[in-house]
PDB file of N, CA, C and O in Angstrom, chain B, residues numbered from 101:
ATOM      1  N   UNK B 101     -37.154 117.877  46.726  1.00  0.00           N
ATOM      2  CA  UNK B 101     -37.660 119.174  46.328  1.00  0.00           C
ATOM      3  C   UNK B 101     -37.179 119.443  44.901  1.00  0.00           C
ATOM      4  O   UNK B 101     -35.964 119.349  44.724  1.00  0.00           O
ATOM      5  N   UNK B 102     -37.893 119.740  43.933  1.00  0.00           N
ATOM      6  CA  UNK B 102     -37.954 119.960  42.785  1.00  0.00           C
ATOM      7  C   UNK B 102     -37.561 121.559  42.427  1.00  0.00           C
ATOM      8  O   UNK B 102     -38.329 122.508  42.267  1.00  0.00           O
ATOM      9  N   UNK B 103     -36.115 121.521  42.361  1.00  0.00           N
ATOM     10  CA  UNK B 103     -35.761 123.283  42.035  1.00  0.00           C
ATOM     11  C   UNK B 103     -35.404 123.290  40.811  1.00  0.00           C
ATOM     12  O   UNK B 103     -35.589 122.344  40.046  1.00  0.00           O
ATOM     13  N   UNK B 104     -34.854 124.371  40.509  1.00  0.00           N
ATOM     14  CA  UNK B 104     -34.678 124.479  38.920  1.00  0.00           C
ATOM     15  C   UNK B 104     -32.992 123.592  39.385  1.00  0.00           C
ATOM     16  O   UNK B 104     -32.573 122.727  38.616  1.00  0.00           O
ATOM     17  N   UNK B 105     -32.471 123.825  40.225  1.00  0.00           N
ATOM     18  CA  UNK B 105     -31.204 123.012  40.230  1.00  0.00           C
ATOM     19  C   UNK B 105     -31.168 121.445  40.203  1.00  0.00           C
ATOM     20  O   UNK B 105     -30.174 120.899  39.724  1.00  0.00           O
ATOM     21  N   UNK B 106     -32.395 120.559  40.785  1.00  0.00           N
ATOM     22  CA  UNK B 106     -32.930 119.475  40.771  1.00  0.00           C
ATOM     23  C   UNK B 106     -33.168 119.279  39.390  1.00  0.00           C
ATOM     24  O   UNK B 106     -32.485 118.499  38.726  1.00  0.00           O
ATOM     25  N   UNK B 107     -34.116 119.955  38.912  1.00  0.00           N
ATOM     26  CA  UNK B 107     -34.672 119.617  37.590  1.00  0.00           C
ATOM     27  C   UNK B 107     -33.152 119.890  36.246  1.00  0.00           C
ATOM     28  O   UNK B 107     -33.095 119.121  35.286  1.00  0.00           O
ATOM     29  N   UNK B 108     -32.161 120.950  36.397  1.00  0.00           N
ATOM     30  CA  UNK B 108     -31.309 121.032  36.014  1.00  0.00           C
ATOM     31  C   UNK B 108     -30.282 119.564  35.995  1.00  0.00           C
ATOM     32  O   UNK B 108     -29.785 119.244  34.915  1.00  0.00           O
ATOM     33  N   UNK B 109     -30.050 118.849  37.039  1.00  0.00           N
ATOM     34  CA  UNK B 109     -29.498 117.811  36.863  1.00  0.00           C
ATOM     35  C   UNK B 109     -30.219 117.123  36.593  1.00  0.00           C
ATOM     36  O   UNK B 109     -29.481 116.138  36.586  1.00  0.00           O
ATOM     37  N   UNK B 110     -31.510 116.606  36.231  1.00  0.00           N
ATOM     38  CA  UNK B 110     -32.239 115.313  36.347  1.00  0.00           C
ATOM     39  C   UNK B 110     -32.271 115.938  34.737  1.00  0.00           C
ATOM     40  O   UNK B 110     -32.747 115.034  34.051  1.00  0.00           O
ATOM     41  N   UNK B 111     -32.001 116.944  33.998  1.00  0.00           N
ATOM     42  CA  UNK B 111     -32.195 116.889  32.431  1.00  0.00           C
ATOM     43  C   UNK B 111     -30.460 116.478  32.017  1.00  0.00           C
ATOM     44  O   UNK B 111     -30.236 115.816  31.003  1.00  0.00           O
ATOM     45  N   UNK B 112     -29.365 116.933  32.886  1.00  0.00           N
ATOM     46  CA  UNK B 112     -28.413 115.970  32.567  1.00  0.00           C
ATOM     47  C   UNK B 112     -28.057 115.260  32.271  1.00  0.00           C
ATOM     48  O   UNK B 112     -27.367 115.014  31.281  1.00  0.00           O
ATOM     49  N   UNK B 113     -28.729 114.239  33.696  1.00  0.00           N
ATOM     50  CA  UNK B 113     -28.341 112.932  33.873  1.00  0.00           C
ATOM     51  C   UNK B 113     -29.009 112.253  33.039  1.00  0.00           C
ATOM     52  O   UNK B 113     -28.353 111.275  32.680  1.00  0.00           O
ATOM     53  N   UNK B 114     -30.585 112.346  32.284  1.00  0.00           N
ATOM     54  CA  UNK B 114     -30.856 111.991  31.070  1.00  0.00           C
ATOM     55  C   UNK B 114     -30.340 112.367  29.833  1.00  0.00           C
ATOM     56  O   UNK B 114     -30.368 111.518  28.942  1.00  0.00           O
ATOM     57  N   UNK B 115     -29.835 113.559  29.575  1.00  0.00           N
ATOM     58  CA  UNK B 115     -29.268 114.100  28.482  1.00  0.00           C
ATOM     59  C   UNK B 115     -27.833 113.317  28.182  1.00  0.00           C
ATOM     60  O   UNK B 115     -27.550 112.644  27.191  1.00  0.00           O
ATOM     61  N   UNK B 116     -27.251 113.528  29.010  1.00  0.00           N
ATOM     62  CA  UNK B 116     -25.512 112.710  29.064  1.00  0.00           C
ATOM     63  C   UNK B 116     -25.794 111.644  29.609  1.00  0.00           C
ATOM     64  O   UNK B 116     -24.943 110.900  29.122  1.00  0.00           O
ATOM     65  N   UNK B 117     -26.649 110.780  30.569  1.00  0.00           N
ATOM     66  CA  UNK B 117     -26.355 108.997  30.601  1.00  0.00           C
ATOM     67  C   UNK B 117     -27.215 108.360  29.807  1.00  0.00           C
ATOM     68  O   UNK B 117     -27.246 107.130  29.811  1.00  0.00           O
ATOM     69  N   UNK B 118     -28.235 109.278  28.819  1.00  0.00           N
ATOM     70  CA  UNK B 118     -28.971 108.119  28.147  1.00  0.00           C
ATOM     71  C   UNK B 118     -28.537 108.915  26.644  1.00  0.00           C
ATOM     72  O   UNK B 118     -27.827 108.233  25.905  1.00  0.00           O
ATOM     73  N   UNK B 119     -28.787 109.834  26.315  1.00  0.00           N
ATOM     74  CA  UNK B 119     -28.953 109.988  24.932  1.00  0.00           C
ATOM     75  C   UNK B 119     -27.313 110.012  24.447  1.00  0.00           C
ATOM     76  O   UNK B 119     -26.923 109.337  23.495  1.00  0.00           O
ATOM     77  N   UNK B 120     -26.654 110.660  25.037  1.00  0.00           N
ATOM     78  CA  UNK B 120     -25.268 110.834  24.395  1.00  0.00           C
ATOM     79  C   UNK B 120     -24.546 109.465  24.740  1.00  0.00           C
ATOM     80  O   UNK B 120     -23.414 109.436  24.257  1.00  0.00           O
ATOM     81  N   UNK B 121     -24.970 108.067  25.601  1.00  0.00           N
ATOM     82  CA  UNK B 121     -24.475 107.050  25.709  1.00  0.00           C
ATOM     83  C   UNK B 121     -24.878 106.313  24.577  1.00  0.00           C
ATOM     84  O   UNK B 121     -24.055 105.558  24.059  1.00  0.00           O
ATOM     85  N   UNK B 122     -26.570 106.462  23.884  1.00  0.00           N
ATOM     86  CA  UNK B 122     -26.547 105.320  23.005  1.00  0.00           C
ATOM     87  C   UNK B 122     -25.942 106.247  21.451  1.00  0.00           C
ATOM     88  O   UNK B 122     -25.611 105.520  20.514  1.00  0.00           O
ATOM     89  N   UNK B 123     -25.840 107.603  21.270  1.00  0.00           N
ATOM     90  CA  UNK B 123     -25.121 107.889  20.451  1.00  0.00           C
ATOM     91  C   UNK B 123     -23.672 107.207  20.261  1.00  0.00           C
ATOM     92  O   UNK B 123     -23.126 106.720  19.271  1.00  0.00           O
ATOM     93  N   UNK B 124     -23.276 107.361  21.573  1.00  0.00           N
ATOM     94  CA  UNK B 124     -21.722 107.022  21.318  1.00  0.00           C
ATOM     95  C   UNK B 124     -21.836 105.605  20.729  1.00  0.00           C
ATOM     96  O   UNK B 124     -21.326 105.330  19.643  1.00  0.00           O
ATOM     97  N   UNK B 125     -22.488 104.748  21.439  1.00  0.00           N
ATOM     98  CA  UNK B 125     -22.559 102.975  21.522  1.00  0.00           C
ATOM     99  C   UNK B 125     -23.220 102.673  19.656  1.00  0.00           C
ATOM    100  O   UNK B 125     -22.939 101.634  19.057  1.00  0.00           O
ATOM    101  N   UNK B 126     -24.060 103.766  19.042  1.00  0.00           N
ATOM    102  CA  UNK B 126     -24.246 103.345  17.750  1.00  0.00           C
ATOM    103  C   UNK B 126     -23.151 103.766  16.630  1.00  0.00           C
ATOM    104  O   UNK B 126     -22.936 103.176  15.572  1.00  0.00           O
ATOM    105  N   UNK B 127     -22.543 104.878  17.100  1.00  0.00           N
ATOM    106  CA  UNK B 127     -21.211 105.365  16.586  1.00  0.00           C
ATOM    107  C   UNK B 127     -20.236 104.424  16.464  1.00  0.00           C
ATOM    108  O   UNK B 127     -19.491 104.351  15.487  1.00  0.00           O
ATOM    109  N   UNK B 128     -20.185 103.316  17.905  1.00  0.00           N
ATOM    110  CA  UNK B 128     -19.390 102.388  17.692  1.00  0.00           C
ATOM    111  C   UNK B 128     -20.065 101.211  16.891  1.00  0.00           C
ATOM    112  O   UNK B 128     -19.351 100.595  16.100  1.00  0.00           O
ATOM    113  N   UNK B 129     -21.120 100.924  17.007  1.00  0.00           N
ATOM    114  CA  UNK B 129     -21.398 100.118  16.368  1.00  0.00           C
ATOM    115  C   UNK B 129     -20.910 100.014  14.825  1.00  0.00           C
ATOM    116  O   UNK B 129     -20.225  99.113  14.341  1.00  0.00           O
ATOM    117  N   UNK B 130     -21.317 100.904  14.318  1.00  0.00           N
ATOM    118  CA  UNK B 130     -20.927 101.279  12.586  1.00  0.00           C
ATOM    119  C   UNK B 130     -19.409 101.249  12.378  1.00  0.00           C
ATOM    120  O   UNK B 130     -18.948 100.977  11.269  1.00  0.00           O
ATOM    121  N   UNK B 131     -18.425 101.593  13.698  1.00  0.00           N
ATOM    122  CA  UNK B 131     -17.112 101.476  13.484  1.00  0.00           C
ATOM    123  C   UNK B 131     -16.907 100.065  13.443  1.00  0.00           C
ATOM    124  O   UNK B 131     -16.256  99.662  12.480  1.00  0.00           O
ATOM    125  N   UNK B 132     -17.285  99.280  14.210  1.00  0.00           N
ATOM    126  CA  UNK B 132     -16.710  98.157  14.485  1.00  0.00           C
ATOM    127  C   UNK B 132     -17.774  96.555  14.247  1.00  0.00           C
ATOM    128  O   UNK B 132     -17.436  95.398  14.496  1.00  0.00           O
ATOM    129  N   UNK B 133     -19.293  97.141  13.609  1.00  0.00           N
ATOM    130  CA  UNK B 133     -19.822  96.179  13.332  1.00  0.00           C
ATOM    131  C   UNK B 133     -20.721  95.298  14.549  1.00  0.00           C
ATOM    132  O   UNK B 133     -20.163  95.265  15.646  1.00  0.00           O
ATOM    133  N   UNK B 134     -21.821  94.713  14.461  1.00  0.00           N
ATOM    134  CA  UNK B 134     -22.701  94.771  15.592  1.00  0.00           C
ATOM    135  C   UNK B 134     -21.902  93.930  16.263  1.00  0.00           C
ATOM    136  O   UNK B 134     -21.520  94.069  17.425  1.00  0.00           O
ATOM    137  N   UNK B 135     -21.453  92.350  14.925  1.00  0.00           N
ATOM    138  CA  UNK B 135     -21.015  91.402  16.317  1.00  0.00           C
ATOM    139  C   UNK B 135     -20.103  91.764  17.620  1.00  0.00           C
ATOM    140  O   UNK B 135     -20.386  91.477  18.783  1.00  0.00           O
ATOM    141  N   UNK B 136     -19.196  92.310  17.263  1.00  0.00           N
ATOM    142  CA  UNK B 136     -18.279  92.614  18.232  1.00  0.00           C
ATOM    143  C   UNK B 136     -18.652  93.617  19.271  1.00  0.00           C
ATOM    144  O   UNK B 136     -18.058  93.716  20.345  1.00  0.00           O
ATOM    145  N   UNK B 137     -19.866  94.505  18.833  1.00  0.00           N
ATOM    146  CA  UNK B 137     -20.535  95.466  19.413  1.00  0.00           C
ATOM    147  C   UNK B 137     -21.771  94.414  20.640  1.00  0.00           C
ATOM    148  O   UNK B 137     -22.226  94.934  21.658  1.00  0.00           O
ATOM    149  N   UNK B 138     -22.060  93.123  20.274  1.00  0.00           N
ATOM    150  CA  UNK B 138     -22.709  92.747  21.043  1.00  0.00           C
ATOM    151  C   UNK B 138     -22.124  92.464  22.215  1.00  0.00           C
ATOM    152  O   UNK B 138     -22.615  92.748  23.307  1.00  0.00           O
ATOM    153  N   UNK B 139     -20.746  91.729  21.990  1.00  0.00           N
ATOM    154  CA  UNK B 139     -20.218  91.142  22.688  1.00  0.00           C
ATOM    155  C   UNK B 139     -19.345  92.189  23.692  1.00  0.00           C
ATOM    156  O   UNK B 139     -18.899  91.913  24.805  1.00  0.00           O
ATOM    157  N   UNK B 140     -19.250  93.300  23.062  1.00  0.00           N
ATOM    158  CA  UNK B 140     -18.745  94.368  24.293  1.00  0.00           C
ATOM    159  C   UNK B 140     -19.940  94.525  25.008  1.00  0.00           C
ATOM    160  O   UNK B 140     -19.694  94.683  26.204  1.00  0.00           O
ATOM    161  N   UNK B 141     -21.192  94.545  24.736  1.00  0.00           N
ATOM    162  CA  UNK B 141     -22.703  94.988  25.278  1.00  0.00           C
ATOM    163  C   UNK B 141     -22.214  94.090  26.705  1.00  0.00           C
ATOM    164  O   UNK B 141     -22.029  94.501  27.851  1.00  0.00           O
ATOM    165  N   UNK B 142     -22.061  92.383  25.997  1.00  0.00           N
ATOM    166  CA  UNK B 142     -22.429  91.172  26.520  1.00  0.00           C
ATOM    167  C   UNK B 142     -21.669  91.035  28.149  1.00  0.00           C
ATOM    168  O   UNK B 142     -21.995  90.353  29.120  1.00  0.00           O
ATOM    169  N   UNK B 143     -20.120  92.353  27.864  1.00  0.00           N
ATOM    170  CA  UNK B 143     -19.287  92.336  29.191  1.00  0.00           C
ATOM    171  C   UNK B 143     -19.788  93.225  29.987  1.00  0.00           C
ATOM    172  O   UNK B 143     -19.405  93.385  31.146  1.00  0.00           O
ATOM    173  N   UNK B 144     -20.663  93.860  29.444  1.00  0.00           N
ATOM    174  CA  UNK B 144     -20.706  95.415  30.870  1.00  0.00           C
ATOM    175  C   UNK B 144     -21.262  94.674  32.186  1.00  0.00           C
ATOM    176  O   UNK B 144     -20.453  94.715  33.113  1.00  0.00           O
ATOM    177  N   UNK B 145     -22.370  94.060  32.447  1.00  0.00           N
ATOM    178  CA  UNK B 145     -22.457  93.085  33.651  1.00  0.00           C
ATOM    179  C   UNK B 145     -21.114  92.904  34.544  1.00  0.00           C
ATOM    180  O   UNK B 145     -20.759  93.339  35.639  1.00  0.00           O
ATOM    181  N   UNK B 146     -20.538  92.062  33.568  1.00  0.00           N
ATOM    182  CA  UNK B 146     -19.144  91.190  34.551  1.00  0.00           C
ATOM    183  C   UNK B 146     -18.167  92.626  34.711  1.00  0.00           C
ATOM    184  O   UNK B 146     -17.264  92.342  35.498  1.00  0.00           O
ATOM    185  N   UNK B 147     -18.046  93.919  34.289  1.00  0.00           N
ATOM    186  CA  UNK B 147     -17.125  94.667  34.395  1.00  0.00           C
ATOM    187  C   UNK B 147     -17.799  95.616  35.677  1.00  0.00           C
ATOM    188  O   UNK B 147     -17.190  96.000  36.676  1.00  0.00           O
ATOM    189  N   UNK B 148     -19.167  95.858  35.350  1.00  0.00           N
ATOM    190  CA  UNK B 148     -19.877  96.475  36.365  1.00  0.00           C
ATOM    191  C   UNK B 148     -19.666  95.609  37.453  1.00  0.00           C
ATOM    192  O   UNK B 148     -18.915  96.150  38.265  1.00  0.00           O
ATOM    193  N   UNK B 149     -19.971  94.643  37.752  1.00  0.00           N
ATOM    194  CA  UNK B 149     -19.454  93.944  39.074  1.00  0.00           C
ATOM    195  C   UNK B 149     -18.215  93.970  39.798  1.00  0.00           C
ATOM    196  O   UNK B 149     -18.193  94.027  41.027  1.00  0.00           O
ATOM    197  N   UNK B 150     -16.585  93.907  38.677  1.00  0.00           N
ATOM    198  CA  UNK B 150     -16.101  93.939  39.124  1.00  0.00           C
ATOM    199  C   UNK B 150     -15.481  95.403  39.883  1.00  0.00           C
ATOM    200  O   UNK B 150     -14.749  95.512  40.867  1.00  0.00           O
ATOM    201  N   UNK B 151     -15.910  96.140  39.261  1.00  0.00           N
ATOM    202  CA  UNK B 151     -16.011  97.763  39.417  1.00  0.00           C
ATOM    203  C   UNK B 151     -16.457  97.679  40.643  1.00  0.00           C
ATOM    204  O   UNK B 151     -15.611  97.826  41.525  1.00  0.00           O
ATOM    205  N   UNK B 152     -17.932  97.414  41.071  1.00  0.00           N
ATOM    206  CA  UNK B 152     -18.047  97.574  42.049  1.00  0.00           C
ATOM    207  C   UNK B 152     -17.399  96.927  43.621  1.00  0.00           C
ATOM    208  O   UNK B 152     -17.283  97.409  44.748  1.00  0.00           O
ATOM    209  N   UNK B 153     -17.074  95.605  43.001  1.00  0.00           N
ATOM    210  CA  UNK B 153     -16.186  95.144  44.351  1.00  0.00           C
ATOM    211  C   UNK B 153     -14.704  96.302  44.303  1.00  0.00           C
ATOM    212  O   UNK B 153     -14.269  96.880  45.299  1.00  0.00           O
ATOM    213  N   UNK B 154     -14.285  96.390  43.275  1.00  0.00           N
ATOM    214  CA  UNK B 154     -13.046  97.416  43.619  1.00  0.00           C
ATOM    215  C   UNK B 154     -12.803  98.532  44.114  1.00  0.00           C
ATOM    216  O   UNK B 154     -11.902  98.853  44.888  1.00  0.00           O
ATOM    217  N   UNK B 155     -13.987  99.410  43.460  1.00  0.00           N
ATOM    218  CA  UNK B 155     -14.480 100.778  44.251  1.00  0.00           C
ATOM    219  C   UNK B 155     -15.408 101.170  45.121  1.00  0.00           C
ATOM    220  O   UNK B 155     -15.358 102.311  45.578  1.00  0.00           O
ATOM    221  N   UNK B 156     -16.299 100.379  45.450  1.00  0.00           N
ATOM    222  CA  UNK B 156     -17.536 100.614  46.378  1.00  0.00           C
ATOM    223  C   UNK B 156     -17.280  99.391  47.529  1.00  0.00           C
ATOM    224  O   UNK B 156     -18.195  99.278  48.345  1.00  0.00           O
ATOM    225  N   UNK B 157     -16.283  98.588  47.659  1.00  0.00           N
ATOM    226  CA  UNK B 157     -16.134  97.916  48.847  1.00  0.00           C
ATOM    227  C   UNK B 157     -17.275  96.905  48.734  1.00  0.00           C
ATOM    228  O   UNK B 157     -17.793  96.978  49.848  1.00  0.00           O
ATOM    229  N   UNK B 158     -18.124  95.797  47.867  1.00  0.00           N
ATOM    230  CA  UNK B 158     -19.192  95.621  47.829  1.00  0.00           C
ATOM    231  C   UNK B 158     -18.614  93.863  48.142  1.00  0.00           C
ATOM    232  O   UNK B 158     -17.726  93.484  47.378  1.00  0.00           O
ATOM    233  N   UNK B 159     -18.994  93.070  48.982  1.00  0.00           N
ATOM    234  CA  UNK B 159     -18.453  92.015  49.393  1.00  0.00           C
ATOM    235  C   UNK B 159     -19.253  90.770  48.511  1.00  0.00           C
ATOM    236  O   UNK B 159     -20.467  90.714  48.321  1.00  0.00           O
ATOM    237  N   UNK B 160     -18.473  90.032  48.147  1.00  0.00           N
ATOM    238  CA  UNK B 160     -19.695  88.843  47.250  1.00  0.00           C
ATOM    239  C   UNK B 160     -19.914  87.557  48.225  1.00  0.00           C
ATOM    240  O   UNK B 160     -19.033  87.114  48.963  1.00  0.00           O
ATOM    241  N   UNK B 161     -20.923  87.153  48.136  1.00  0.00           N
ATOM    242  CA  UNK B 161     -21.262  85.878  48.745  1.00  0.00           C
ATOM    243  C   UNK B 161     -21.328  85.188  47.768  1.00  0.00           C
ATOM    244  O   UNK B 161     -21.098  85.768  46.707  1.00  0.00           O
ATOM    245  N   UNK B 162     -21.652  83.741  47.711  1.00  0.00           N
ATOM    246  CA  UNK B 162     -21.486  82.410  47.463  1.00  0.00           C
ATOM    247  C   UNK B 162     -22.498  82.408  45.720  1.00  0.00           C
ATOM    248  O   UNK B 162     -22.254  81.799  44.679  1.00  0.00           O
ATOM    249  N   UNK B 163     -23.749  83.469  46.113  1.00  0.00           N
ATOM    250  CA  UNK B 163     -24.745  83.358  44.658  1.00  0.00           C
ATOM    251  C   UNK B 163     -24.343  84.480  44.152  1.00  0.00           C
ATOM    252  O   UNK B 163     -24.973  85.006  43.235  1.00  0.00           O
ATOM    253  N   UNK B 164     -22.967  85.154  44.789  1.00  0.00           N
ATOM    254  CA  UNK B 164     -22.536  86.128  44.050  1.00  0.00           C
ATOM    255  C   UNK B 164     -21.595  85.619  42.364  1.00  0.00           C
ATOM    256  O   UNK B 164     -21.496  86.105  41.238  1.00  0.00           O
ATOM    257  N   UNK B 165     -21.174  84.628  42.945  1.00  0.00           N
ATOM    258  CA  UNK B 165     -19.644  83.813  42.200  1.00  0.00           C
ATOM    259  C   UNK B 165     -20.420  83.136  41.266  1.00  0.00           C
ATOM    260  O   UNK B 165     -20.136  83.121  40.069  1.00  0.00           O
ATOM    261  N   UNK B 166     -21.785  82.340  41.945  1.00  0.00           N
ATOM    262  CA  UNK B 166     -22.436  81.356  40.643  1.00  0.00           C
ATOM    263  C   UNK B 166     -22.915  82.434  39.627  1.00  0.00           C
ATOM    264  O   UNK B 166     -22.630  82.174  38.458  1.00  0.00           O
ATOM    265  N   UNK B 167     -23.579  83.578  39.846  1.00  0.00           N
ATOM    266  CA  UNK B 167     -23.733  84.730  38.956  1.00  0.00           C
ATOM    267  C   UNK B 167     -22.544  85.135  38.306  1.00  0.00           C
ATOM    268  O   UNK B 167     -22.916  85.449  37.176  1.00  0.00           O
ATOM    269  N   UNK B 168     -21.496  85.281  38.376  1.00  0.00           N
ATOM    270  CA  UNK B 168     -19.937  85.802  37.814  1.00  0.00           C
ATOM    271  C   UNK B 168     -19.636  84.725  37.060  1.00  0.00           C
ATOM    272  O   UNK B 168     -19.291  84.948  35.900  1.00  0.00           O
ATOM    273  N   UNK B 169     -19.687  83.530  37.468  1.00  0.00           N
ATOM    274  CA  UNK B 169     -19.281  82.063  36.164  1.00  0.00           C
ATOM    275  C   UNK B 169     -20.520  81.794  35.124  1.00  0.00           C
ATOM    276  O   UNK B 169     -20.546  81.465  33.938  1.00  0.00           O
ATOM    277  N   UNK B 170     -21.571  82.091  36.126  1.00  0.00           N
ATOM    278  CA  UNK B 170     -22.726  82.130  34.517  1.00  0.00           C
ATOM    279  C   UNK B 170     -22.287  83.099  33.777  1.00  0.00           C
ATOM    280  O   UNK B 170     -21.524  82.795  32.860  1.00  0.00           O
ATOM    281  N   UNK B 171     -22.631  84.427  33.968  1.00  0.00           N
ATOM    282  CA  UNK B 171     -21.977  85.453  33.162  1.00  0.00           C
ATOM    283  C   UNK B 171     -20.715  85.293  32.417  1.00  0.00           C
ATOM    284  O   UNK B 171     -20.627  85.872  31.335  1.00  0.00           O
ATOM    285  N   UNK B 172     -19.609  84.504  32.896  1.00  0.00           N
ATOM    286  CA  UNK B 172     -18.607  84.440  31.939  1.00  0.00           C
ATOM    287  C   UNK B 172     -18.592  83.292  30.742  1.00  0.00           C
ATOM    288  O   UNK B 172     -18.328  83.470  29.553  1.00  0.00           O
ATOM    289  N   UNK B 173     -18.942  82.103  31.391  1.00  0.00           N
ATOM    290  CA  UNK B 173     -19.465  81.340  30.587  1.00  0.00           C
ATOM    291  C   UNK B 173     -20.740  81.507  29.784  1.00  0.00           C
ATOM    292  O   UNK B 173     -21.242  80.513  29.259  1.00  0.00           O
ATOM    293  N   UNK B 174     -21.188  82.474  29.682  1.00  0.00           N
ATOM    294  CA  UNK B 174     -22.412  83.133  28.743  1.00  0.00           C
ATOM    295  C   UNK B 174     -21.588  83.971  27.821  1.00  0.00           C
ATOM    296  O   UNK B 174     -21.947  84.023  26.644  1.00  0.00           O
ATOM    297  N   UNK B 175     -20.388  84.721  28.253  1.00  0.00           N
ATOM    298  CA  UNK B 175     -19.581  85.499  27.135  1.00  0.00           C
ATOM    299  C   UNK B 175     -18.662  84.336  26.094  1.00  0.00           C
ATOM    300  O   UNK B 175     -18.413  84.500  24.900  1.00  0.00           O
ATOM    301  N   UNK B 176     -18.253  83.112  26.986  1.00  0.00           N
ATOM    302  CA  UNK B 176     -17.341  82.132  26.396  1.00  0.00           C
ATOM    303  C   UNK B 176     -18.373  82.081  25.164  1.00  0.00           C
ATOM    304  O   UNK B 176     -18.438  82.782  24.155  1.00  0.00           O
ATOM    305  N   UNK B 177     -18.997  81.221  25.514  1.00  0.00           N
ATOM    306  CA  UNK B 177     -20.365  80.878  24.393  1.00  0.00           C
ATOM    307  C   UNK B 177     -20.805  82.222  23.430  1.00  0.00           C
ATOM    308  O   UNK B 177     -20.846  81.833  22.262  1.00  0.00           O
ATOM    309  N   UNK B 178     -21.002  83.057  23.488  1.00  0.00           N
ATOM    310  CA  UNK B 178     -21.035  84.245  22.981  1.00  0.00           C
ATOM    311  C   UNK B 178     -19.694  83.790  21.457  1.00  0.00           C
ATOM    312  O   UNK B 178     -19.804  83.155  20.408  1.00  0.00           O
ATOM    313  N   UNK B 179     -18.827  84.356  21.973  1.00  0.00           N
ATOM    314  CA  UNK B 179     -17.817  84.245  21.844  1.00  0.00           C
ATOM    315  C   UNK B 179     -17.290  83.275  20.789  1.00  0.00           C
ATOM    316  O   UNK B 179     -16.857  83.541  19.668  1.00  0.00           O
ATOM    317  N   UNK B 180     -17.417  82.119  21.378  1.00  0.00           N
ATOM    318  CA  UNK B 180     -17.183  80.963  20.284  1.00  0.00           C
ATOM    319  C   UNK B 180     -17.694  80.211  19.465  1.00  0.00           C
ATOM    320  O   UNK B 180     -17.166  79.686  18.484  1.00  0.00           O
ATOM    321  N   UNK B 181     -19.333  80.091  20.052  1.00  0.00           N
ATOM    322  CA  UNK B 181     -20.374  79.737  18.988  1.00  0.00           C
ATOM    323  C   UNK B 181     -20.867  80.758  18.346  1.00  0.00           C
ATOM    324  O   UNK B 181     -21.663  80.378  17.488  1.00  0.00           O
ATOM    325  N   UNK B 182     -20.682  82.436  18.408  1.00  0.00           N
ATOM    326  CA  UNK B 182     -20.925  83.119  17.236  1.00  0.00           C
ATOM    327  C   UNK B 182     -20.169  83.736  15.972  1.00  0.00           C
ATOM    328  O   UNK B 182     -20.392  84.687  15.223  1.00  0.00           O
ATOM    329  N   UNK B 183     -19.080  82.671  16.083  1.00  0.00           N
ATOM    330  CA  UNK B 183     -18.375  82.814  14.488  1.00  0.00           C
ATOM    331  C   UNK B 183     -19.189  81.882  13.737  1.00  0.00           C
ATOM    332  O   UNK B 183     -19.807  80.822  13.832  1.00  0.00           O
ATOM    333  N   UNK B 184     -18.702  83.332  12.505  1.00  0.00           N
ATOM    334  CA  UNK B 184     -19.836  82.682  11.199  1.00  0.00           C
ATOM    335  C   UNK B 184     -18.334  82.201  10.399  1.00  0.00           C
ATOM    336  O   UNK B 184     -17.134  82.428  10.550  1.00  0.00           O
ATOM    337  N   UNK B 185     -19.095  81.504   9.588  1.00  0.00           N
ATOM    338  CA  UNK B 185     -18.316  80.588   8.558  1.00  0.00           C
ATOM    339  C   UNK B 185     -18.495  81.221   7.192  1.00  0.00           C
ATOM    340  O   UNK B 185     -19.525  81.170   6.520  1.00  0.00           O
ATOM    341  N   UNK B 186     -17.466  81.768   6.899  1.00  0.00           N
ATOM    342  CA  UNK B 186     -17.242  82.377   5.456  1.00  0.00           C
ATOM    343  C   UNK B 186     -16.455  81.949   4.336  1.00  0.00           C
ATOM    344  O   UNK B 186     -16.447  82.611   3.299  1.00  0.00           O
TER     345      UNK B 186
END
């Protein structure tokens, strides 16, 4: 049901999880420069996961783990093949 209290949070939850998130995230960007800004992008996956096994009780199976070592080994690589040479 669509009340003004419904519609009141649903301009929130867009107002504060989308617009004031990519403000903050370009704010950081300019502080700290994209590369390093990618590579924080590059962890939210593997942190969101682990978040959720810690606080939501969320149990991993077997294509849970091959997903968690791709993902980390996608940050390794990140990581070490994107230094530039100056």
């Amino acid at each position: 049901i669509w009340d003004f209290r419904a519609i009141g949070m649903f301009i929130c939850v867009v107002l504060v999880g989308t617009v004031a998130a990519f403000y903050c995230f370009f704010e950081g960007v300019k502080l700290i420069g994209p590369g390093k800004a990618s590579l924080f992008v590059s962890i939210e996956p593997l942190m969101a996961t682990i978040f959720t096994v810690m606080f939501m009780g969320a149990k991993f199976v077997f294509v849970d783990y091959i997903g968690l070592a791709c993902i980390t080994v996608m940050l390794i690589l990140l990581a070490v093949g994107g230094e530039s040479k100056e």
